[in-house]
N, C-alpha and C positions, 0 to 999 in steps of 0.2 A: 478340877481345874488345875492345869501348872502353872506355874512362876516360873519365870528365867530370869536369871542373875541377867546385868546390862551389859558386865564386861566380860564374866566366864560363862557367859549361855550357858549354866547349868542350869537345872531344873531342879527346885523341889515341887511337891503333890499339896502340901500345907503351908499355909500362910506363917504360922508362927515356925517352921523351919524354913522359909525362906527368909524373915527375919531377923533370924537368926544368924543365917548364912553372912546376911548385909552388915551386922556387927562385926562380927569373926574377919571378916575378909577386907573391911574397910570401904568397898565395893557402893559405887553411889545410884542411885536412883535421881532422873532428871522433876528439877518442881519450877518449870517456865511461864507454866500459866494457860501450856498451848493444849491442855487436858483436864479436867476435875480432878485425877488423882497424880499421883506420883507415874513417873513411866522411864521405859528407857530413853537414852539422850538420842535424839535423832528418830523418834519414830515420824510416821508423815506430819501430824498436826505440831509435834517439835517445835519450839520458837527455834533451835539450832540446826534443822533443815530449811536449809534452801530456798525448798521449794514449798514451805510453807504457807506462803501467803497466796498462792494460785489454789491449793487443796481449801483452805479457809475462803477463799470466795467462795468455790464451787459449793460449799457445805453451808452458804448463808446463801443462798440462790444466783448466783449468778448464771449468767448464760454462758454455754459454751466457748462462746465466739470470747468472751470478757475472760475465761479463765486460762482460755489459749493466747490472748495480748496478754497477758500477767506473765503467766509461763517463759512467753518468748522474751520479756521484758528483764526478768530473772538472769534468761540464759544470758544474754546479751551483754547485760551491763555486769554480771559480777566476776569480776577479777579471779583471774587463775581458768575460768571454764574457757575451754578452748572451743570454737565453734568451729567444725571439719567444711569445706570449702565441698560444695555440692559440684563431683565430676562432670555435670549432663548441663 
């Protein structure tokens, strides 16, 4: 199995040289709660993505239709996401 660093996507092969690396480098691992262990910041389940709360319904069952109003909900309302103006 590798390990990648969160911020210099390097790779070690070993857990305690990837550890390792995390000291030396000052290099942080994200702990939001949106995973059992530690992971990088912004993967999907990420509490610091996004688009976390539509992948967390889909993964508790919701239906489609519920995970795409989420999604569009997300898009919509949060500031800075620019939504492109459909030419047709």
């Amino acid at each position: 199995m590798l390990f990648r660093c969160p911020e210099c996507r390097t790779r070690r092969r070993d857990y305690g040289l990837f550890m390792q690396h995390l000291r030396a480098t000052s290099h942080r691992l994200c702990r939001c709660g949106g995973y059992l262990y530690e992971h990088r910041p912004g993967s999907p389940f990420c509490e610091h993505n996004p688009m976390s709360a539509a992948l967390l319904a889909s993964r508790y069952g919701a239906s489609d239709e519920e995970v795409l109003d989420i999604a569009l909900e997300i898009v919509l309302t949060t500031p800075g996401r620019a939504v492109a103006a459909c030419p047709f």
